[in-house]
C-alpha positions as CSV (number, residue, x, y, z in Angstrom):
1,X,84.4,78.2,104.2
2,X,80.6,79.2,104.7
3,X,79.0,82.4,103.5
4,X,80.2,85.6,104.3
5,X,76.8,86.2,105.6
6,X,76.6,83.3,107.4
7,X,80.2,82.7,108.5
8,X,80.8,82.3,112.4
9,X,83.0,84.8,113.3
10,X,85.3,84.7,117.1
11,X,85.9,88.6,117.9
12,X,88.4,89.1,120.6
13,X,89.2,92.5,121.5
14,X,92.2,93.8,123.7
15,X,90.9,95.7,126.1
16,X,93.7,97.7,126.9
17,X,94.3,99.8,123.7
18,X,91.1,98.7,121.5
19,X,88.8,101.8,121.1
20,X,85.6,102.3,123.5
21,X,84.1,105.0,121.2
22,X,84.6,103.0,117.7
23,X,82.9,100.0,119.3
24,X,79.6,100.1,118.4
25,X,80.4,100.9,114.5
26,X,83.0,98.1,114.8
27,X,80.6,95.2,116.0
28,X,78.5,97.3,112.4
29,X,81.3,96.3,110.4
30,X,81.8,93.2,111.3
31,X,78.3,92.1,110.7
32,X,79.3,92.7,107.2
33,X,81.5,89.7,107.0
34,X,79.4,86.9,108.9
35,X,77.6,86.7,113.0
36,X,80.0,87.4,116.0
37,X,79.4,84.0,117.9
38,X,82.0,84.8,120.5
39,X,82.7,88.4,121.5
40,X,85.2,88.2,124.6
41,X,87.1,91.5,125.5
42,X,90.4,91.1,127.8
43,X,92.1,93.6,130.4
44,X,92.2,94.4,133.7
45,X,88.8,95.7,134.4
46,X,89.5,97.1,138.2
47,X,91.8,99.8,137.1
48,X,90.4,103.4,136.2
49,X,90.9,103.4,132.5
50,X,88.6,100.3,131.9
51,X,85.5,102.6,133.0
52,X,84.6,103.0,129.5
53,X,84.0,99.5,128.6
54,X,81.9,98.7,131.5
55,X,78.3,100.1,129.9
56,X,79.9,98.6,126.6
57,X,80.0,94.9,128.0
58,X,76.4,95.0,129.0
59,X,74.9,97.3,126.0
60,X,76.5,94.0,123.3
61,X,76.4,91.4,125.9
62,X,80.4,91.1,125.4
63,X,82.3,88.2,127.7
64,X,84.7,90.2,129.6
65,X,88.0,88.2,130.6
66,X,89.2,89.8,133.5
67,X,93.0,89.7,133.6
68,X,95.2,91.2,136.6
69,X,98.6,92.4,135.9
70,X,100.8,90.1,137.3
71,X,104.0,91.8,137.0
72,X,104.0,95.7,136.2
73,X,105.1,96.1,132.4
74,X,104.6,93.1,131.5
75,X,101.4,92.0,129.2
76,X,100.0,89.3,130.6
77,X,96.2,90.7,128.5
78,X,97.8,89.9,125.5
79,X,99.4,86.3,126.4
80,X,95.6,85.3,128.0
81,X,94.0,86.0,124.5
82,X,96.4,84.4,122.7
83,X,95.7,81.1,124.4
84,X,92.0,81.7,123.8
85,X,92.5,82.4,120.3
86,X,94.3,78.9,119.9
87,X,91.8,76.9,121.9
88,X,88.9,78.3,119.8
89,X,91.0,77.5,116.5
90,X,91.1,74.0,117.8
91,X,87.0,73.5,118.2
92,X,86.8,73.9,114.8
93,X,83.6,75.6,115.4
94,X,84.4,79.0,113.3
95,X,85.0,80.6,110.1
96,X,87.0,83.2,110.7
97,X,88.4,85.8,113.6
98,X,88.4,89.3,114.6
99,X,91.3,90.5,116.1
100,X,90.6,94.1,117.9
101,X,93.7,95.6,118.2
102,X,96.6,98.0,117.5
103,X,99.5,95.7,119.2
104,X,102.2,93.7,116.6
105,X,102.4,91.6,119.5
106,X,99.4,89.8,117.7
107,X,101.0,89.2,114.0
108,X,102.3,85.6,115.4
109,X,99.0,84.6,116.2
110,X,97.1,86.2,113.4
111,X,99.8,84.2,110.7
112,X,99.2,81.1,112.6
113,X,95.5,81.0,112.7
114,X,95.5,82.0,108.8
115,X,97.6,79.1,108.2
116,X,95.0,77.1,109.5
117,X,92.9,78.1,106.7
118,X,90.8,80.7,108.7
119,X,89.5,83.9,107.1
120,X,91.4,86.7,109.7
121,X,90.3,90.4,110.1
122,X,92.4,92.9,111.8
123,X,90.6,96.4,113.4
124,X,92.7,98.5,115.1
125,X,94.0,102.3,114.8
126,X,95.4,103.6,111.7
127,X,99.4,103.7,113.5
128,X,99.1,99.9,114.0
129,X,102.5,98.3,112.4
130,X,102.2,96.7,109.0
131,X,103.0,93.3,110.2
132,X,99.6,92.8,112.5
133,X,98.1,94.5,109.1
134,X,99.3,92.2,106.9
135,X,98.9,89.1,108.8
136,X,95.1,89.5,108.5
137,X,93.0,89.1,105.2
138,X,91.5,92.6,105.7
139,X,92.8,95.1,108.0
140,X,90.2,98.2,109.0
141,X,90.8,100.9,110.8
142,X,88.6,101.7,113.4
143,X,89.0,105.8,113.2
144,X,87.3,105.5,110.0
145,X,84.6,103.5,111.6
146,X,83.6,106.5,113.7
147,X,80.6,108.7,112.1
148,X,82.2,112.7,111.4
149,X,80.3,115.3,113.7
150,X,77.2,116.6,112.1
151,X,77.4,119.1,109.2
152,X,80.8,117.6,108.5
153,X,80.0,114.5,106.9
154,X,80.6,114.2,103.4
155,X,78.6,113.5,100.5
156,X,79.5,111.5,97.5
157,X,81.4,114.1,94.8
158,X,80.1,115.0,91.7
159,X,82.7,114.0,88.7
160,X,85.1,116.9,88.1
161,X,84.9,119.3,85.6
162,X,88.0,118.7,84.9
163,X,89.7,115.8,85.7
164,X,93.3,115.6,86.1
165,X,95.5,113.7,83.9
166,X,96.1,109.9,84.8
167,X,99.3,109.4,87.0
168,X,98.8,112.8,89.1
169,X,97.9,112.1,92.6
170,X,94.1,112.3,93.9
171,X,94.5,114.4,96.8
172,X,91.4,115.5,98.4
173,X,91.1,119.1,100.4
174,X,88.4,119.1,102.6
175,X,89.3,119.2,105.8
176,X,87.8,116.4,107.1
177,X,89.1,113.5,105.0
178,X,92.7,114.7,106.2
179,X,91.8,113.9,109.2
180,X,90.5,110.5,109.5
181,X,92.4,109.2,107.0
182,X,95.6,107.4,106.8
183,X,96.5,109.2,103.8
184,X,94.6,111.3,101.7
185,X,96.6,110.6,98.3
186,X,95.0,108.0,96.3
187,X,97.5,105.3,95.2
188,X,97.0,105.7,91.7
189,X,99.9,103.4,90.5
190,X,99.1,100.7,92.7
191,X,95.1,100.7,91.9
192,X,96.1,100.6,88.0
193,X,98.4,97.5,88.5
194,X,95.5,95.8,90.6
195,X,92.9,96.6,87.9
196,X,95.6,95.3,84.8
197,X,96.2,92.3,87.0
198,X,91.9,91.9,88.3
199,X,90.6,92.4,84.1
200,X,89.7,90.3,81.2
201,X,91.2,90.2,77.8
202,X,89.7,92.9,76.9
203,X,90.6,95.4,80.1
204,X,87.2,95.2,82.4
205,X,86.7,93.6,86.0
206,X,84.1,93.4,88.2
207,X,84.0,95.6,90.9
208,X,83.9,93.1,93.5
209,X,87.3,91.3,91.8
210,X,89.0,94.5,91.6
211,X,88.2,95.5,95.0
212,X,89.3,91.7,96.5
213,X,92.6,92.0,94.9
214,X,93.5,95.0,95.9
215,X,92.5,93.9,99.8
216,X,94.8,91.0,98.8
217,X,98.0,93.7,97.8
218,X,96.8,95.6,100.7
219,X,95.2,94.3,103.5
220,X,94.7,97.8,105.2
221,X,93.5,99.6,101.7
222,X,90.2,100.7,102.1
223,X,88.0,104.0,100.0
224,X,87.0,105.8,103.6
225,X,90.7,106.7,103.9
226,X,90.2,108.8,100.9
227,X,86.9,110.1,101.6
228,X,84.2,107.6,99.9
229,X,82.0,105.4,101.6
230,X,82.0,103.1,99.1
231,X,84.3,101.8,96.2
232,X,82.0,102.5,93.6
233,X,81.9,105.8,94.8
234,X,85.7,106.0,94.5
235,X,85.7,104.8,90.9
236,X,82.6,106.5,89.9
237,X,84.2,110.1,90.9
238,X,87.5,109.7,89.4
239,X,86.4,109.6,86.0
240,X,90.0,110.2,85.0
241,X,91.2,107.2,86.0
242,X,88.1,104.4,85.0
243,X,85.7,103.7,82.5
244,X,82.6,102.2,83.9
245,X,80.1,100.1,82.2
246,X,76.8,98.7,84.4
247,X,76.0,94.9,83.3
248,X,73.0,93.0,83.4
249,X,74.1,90.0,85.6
250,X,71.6,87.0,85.0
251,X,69.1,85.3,86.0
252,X,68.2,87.9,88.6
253,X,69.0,91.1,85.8
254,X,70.5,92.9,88.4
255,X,73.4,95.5,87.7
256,X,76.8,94.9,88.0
257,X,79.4,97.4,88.2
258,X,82.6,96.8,85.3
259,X,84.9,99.0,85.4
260,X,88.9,99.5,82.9
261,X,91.3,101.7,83.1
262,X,91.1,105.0,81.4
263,X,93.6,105.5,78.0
264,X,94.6,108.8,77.4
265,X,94.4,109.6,73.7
């Protein structure tokens, strides 16, 4: 598997219930985890609720696959990328795919191409059904992906003056992280079990382990559902729940973030 920054990523997107407005922040995220080699968007772009996409195609030089419905209920958008999506597995030419959609319909073909040893990310809205989620590596949802209106936009918290005690849910009150996010109660329980299972001997991981596992666990578990941009930022505010220690990592000396579970005394 190449480089996450140099992986060779397919990105098909289902026109017909992938989000227009997300799409520019989407084709930002994605650029985190390797180059979109192939972008190809499918739907039927004669009807009157494709007018969105049309300045979208030409803005990101996107491949549109135009696909008429044949027989009226009937997905015949879905069935066309799912054929694509198999003959590009069969090049051999990538490292990975992007899957935009909220539709289960695509857990077959997101298990299948994983099987193949492919690296599989999932975007799609935050109802999407757990089984597209956790067919895919990493799930993101794209409502998350879209910036909040300006003066709304959070900042990265302070610690609290006082924290509450470990085991009592993190739930967050500003308004605007109800509303983007899945859930605003942090899963304390199930972070603690990732970090036990993610540490040393002695009770630390690295950042980057811990967050890895817990996008193992959780394919859909990301910090902006809770309101932080960042995992560090998550684990850096909840001083209740982590100890944090910033390592030297050689030969470059840069820092590394370490982090263990807090022990109440």
């Amino acid at each position: 598997m190449a480089d996450e920054s140099t992986a060779r990523l397919a990105v098909l997107i289902d026109g017909d219930n992938a989000q227009p407005d997300a799409f520019e922040y989407l084709l930002q995220e994605i650029a985190k985890f390797g180059e979109a080699t192939v972008k190809r968007i499918y739907g039927d772009f004669t009807s009157p609720q494709s007018t969105k996409w049309k300045a979208i195609l030409n803005r990101f030089a996107i491949k549109p696959v135009q696909q008429f419905a044949y027989t009226k209920g009937k997905n015949a958008t879905d069935s066309t990328l799912i054929i694509d999506a198999m003959d590009l597995m069969y090049t051999r030419r990538f490292d990975g795919f992007c899957l935009v959609s909220s539709d289960s319909d695509f857990t077959g073909i997101a298990t299948r191409i994983r099987e193949e040893g492919y690296m599989v990310y999932g975007y799609g809205r935050k109802t999407t059904p757990d089984a597209f989620k956790n067919a895919c590596h990493r799930f993101i949802i794209t409502e998350l992906l879209i910036p909040k209106p300006e003066g709304r936009k959070r900042s990265v918290r302070k610690p609290r003056s006082e924290a509450p005690k470990p085991g009592r849910p993190g739930m967050k009150s500003s308004p605007e992280a109800a509303e983007a996010e899945k859930s605003s109660e942090l899963p304390i329980d199930f972070m603690l079990q990732a970090l036990e299972e993610s540490a040393d001997d002695n009770g630390w991981a690295n950042l980057g382990t811990f967050g890895r596992y817990l996008n193992k666990l959780r394919s859909d578990f990301d910090s902006r559902q809770f309101g932080y941009a960042k995992l560090s930022d998550l684990v850096r505010d909840r001083n209740d729940m982590f100890e944090i220690q910033e390592r030297k990592k050689q030969p470059t000396d840069s820092p590394t973030l370490y982090i263990k579970a807090k022990i109440e005394e």
